[in-house]
C-alpha positions in Angstrom: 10.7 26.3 -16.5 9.7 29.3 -18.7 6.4 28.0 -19.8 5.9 26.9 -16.1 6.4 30.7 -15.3 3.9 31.5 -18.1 1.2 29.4 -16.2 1.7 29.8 -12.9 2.5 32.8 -10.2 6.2 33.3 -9.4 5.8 33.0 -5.9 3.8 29.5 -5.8 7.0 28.5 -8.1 9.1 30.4 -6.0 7.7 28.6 -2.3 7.7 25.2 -4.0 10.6 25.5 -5.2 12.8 26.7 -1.9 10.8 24.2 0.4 12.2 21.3 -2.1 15.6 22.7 -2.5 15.9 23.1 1.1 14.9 19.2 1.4 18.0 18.6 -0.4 20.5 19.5 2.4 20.4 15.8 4.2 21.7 14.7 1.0 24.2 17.3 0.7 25.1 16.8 3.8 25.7 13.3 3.6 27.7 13.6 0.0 29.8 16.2 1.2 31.4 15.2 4.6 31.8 11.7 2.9 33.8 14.1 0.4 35.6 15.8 3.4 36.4 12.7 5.2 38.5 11.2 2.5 38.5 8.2 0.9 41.4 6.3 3.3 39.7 7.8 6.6 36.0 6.8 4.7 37.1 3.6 4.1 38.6 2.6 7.3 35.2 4.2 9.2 33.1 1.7 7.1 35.1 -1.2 6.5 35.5 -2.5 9.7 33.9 -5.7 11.8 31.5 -3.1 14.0 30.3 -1.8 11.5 29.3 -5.4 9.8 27.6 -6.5 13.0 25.6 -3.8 12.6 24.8 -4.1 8.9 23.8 -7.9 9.7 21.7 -6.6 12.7 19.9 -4.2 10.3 19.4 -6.5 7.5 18.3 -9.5 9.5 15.6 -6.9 10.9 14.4 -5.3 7.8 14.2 -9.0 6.6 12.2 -10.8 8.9 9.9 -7.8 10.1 9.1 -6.8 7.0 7.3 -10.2 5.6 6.2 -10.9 8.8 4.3 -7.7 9.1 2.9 -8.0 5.6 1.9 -11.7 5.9 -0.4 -10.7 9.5 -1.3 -7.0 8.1 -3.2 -9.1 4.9 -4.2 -11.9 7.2 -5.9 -9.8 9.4 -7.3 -7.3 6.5 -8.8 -10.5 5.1 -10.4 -11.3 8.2 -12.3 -8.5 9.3 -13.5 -7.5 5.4 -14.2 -10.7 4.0 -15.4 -13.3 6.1 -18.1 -13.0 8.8 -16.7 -12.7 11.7 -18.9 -11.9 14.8 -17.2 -8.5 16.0 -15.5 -8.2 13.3 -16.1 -4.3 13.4 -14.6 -3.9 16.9 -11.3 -6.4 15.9 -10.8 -3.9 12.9 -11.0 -0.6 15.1 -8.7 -2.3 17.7 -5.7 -3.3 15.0 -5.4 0.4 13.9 -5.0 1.4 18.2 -1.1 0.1 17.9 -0.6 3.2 15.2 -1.1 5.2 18.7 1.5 3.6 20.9 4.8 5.1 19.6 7.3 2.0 19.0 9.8 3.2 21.9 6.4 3.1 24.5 5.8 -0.7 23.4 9.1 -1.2 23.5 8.7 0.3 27.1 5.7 -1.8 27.7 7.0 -5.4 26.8 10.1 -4.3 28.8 8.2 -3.7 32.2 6.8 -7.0 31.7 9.2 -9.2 30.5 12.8 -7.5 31.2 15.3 -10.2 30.1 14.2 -9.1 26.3 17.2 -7.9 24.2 18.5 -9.2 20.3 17.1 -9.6 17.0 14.0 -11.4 18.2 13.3 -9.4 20.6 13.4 -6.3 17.8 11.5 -8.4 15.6 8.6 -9.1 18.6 8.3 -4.9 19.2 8.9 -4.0 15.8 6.2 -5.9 13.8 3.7 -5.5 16.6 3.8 -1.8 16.2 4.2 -1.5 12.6 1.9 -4.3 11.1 -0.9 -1.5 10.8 0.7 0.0 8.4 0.5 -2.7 5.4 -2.9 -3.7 7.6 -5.0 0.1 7.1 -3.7 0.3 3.2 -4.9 -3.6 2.9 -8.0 -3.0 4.4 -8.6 0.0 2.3 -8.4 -1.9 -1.2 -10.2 -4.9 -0.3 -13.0 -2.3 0.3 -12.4 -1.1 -3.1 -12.3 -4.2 -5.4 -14.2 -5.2 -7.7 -15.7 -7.9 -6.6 -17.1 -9.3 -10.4 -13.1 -10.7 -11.0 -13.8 -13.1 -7.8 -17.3 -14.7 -8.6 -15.8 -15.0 -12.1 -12.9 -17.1 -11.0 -15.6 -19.3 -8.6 -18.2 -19.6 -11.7 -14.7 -21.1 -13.8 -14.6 -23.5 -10.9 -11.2 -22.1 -8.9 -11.5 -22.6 -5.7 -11.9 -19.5 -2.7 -8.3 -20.3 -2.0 -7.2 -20.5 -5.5 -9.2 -17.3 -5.7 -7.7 -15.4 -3.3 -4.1 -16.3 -4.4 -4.6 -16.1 -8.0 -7.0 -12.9 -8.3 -7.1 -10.7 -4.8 -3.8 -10.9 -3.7 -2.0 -9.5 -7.1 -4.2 -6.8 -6.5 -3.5 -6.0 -3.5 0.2 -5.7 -4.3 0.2 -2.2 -4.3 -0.8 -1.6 -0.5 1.3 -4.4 0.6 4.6 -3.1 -1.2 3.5 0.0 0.2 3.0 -0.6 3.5 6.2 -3.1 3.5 8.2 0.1 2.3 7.1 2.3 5.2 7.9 -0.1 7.2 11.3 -0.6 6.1 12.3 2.7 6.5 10.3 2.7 9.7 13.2 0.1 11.3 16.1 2.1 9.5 15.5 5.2 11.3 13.7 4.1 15.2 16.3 4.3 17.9 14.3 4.1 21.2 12.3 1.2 21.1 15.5 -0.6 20.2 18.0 1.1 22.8 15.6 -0.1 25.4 15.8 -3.6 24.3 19.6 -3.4 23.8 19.7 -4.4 20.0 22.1 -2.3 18.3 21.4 -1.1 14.9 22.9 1.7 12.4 20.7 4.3 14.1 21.4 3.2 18.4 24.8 3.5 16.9 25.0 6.5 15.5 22.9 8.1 18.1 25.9 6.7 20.8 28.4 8.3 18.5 27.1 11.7 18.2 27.1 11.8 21.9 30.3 10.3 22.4 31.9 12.6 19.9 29.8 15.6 18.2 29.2 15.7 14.9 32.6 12.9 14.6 33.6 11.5 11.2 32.8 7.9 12.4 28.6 9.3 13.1 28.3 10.2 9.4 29.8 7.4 8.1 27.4 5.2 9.3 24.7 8.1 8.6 26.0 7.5 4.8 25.9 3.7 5.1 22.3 4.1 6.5 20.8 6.6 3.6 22.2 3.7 1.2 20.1 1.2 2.6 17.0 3.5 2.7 18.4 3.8 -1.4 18.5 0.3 -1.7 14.2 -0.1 -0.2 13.4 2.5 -1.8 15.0 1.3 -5.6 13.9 -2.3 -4.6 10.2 -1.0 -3.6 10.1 0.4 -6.8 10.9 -2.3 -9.5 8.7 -4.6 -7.0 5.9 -2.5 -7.8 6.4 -2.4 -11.7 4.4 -0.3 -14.0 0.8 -2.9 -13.7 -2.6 -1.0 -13.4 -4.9 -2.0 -11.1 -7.8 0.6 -11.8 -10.9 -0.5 -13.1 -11.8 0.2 -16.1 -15.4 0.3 -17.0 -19.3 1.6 -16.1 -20.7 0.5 -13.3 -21.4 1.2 -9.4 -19.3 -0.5 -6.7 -20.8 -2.9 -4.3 -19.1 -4.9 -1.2 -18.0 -8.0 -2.1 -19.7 -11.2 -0.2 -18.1 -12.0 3.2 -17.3 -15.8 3.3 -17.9 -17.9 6.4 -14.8 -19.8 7.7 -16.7 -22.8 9.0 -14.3 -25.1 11.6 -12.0 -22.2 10.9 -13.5 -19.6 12.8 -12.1 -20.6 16.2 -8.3 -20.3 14.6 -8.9 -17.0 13.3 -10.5 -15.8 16.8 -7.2 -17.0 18.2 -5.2 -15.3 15.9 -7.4 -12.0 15.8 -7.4 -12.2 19.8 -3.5 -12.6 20.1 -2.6 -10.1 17.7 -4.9 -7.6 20.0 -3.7 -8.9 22.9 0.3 -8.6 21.8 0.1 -5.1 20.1 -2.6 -3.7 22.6 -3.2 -4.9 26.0 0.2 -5.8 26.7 1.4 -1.7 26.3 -1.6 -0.7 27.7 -1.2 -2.9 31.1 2.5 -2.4 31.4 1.2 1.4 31.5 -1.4 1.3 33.4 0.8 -0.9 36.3 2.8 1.7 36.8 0.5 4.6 36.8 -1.1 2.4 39.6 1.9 2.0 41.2 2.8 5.5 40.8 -0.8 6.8 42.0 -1.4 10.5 42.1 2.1 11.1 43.5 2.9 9.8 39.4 1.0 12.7 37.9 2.7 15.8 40.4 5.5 15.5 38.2 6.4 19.5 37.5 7.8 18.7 34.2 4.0 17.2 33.0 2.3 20.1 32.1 5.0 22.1 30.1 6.0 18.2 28.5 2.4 18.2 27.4 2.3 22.1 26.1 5.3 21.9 24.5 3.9 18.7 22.2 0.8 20.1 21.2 2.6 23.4 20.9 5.0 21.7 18.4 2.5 19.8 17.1 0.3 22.3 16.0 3.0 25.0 14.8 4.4 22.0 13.1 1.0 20.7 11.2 0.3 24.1 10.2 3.7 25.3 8.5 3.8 21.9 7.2 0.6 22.1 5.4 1.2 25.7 4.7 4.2 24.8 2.7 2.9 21.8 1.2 0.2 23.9 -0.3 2.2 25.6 -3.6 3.9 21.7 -3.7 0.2 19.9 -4.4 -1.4 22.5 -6.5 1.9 22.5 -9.1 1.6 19.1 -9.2 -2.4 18.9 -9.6 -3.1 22.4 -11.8 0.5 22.5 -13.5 2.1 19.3 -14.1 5.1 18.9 -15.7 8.3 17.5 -15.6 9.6 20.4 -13.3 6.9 20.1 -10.6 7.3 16.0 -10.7 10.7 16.6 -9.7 10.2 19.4 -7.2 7.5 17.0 -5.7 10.1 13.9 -5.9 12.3 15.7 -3.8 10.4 15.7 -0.8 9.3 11.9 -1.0 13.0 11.4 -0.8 14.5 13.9 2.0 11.3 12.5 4.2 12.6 8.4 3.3 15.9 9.6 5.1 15.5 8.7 8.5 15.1 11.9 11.1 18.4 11.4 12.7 20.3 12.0 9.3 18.3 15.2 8.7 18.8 16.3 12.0 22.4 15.8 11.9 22.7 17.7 8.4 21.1 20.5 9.7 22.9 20.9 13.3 25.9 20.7 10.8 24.6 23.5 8.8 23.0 25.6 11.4 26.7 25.6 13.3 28.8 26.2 10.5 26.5 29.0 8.4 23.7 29.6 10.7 24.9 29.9 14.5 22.4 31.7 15.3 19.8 28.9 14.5 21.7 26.0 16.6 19.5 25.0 19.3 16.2 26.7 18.6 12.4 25.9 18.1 12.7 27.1 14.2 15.4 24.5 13.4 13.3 21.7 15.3 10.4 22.8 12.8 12.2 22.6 9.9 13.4 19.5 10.4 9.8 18.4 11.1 8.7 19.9 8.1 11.1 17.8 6.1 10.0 14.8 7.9 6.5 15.1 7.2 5.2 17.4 4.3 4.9 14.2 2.0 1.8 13.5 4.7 0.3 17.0 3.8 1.4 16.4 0.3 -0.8 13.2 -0.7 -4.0 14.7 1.4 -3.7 18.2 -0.4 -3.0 16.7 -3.6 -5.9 14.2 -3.6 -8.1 17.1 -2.4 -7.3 19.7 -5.1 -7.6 17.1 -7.9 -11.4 16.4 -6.6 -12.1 19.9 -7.2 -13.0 20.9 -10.5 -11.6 24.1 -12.2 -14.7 25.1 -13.8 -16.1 26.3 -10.1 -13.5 28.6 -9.9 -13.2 29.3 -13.2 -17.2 30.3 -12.7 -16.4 32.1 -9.8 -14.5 34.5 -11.4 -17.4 35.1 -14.6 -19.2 36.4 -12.0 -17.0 39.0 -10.9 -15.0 38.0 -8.2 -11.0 38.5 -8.3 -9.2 35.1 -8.7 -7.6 35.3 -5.8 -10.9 35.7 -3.9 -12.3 33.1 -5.9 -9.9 30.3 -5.4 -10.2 31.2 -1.1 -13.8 31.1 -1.3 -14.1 27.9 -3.7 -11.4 26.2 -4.0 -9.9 26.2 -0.5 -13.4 25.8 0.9 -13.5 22.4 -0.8 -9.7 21.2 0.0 -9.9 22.2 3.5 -11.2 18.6 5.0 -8.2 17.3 3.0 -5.9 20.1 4.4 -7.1 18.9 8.0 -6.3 15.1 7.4 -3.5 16.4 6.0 -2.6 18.3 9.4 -3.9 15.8 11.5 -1.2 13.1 10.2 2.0 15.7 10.2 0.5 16.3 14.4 0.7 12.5 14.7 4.3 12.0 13.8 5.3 15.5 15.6 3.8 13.9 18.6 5.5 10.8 18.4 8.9 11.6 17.3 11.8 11.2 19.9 15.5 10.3 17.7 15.4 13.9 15.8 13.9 16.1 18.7 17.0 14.3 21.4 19.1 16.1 18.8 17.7 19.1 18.2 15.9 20.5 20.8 17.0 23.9 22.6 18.0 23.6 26.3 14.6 23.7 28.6 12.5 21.7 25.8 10.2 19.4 27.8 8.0 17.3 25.1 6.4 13.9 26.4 8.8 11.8 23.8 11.7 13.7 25.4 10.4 13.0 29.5 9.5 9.9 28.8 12.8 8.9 27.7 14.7 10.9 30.1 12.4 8.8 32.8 13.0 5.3 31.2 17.1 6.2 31.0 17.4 7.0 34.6 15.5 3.0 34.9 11.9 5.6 36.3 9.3 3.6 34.9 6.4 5.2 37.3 7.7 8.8 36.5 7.8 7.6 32.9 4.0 6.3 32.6 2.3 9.3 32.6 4.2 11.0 29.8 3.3 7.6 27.9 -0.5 7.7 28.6 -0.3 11.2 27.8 1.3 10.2 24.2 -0.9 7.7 23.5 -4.2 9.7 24.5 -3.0 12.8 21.8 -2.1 9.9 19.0 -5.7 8.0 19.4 -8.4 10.4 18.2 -6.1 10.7 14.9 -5.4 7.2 14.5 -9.0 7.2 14.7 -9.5 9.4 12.0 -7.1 7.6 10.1 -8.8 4.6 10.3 -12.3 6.1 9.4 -10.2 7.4 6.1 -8.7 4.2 5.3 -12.4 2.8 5.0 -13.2 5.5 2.6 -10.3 6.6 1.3 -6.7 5.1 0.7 -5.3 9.0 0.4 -4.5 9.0 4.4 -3.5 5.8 4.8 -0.2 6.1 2.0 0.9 9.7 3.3 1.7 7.8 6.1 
């Protein structure tokens, strides 16, 4: 730490290091009223048959969404970057739109139209239809990237395509899978509206029903303890899945696309496949929404509530994206301009507190705000925090990767020539970061836009943001009042999903802050 001081401002050292100790409090939280409760009372609370119903539910979930949505994320990566496909380009655009529709408004959407849905299946239907993007952008992203000499080596040995896309893509790709399968996992750990509506209970429904039934009760953070351990247990699995491999390429030489193959009898199977997925994940929302905004008509959109839900968001969001990045910034440059052990860990901290699912950070900080903070209980500040928590690791990845493609010698120049360093690093530097800084934003906006399980918790009386109408709407069975909150959602998520898809096609950096 000293030499650290010897290299570095105290108050970058000072900002990182507060915003990561702060991100430790869900973990504290969690340690100590499993401390408080006592081991009997502890013991009784988790070792019970409710609570194994619900560990069952949550593994079965995890289990078959997970490989399911990494089997058809790669399948249709595949697809649309390496065969030619007629429209391929449109088919790639439209697998990124289910990123937009938040998982409780599909949920929503395949409820309208087919209501008897409820169980595992039923989870497992919603689920990997709105989270197969996320192995899908990170796929697409490095089949883009390699090199394509390994392949027509393989062919010129005689190995055949399939033999060559099992044998020498798809170990390369396990990087983006493991990481997109990750994200998804913790994804299912922590959603609570898209599987209240479909009446499949799960460690977060339940705790949710708990904290209602009986604030802040010993019996809601013992199943908030069982749940961090299972968000332990992807994250430890994720990581000896992944191993210590490189996959860079070593070498001279320019990058060129790889040779799109033809599929031949084929091709009408993958339009099928291509089309359904499209049709599942996309028109289905989008026509369950759009039915009741017809039925609804104008009358639909004269909801008084509409404008202030929509103010509120953006007004969220963008306080939200901007702290976040803010206080991200001291984070990324530690860890591109000073790295050592220290910053690795202060860094490290944040990718952990924001795997916790939202619910368990919310409920650590309620607890904290009511018994050290009372003053803090129930306002905007505490919603952002929790926010922040949620989502710096998004601001962290695009302001890291943006720094490192900056090199010192410009600022370094910059200052030869007179200017003061702080003037130097604004006017060179940040000039250079600040696409990154924006992606960066953009993302943190996204999941501020989206989020519904911490904001129920948190929010002060009179908050009014779409996630928080919508579901309001859908509880009291309103599926016309609860359209136009939806469309509203979906309308702020697309232009960044957008973005984020335009990214993954250049750069992987936006895709796995995700």
């Amino acid at each position: 730490m000293t030499r650290l001081r010897q290299r570095t401002p105290g108050a970058i050292i000072a900002m990182a290091a507060g915003v990561s100790l702060l991100g430790l409090v869900p973990l504290g939280y969690v340690a100590v009223t499993a401390i408080l409760t006592g081991g009997p009372t502890l013991s009784a609370l988790i070792f019970r048959a409710r609570v194994g119903e619900l560990l069952a539910n949550t593994a079965g979930l995890v289990l078959v969404t997970v490989p399911l949505c990494a089997l058809v994320g790669v399948a249709a990566a595949w697809l649309v970057e390496r065969t030619r496909l007629a429209g391929s380009r449109a088919f790639a655009i439209l697998l990124v739109v289910p990123l937009a529709i938040p998982a409780f408004v599909n949920s929503y959407g395949w409820v309208s139209a087919v209501p008897s849905l409820n169980g595992l299946w039923s989870g497992v239907l919603v689920a990997g239809l709105s989270y197969f993007p996320l192995v899908y952008l990170p796929t697409v992203a490095a089949l883009r990237r390699l090199d394509p000499a390994v392949e027509e080596s393989a062919r010129s040995l005689g190995v055949a395509p399939i033999g060559v896309f099992f044998r020498v893509v798809l170990p390369q790709l396990r990087l983006p899978i493991l990481g997109g399968s990750l994200i998804i996992g913790l994804h299912l750990l922590s959603e609570y509206g898209a599987f209240a509506l479909i009446r499949f209970d799960t460690f977060t429904t339940a705790i949710v029903d708990q904290f209602r039934s009986t604030f802040n009760g010993p019996a809601a953070n013992a199943l908030a303890g069982v749940l961090v351990l299972c968000c332990l247990v992807l994250l430890v699995g994720e990581s000896g899945a992944r191993g210590g491999a490189r996959y860079a390429r070593i070498g001279s030489g320019s990058a060129r696309p790889a040779e799109r193959s033809s599929l031949g009898r084929w091709a009408p199977a993958a339009y099928l496949f291509l089309g359904l997925l499209v049709a599942l994940s996309v028109a289905v929302p989008f026509a369950s929404v759009g039915r009741w905004l017809v039925s609804g008509g104008l009358a639909a959109w004269t909801d008084r509530y509409l404008l202030t839900a929509l103010g509120q968001t953006i007004g969220y969001g963008l306080i939200g994206a901007v702290a976040t990045c803010l206080l991200a910034f001291p984070i990324a440059l530690l860890a591109v301009r000073f790295p050592s052990r220290v910053t690795r860990i202060l860094e490290s901290i944040n990718y952990v507190t924001s795997s916790l699912p939202g619910l368990v950070t919310a409920l650590a900080f309620v607890t904290v705000a009511i018994r050290l903070v009372p003053a803090l209980y129930q306002t905007a500040a505490l919603v952002i925090v929790v926010y922040l928590l949620m989502f710096l690791p998004r601001a962290i990845v695009n302001l890291r990767s943006g720094l490192a493609q900056v090199p010192p010698g410009l600022e370094e120049a910059a200052r030869s020539l007179g200017r003061p360093p702080l003037l130097a690093f604004f006017t060179v530097t940040l000039r250079f970061v600040m696409p990154s800084a924006l992606a960066g934003s953009a993302l943190v906006f996204l999941g501020i836009v989206t989020e519904l399980t911490s904001t129920l918790l948190l929010a002060p009386n009179g908050t009014r943001t779409l996630a928080i109408q919508f579901w309001s709407r859908v509880n009291d069975i309103d599926y016309v009042g609860a359209a136009p909150y939806a469309s509203l959602m979906i309308l702020l998520s697309l232009p960044v999903t957008y973005l984020l898809f335009a990214r993954a096609r250049s750069d992987r950096t936006a895709v796995n802050s995700l």
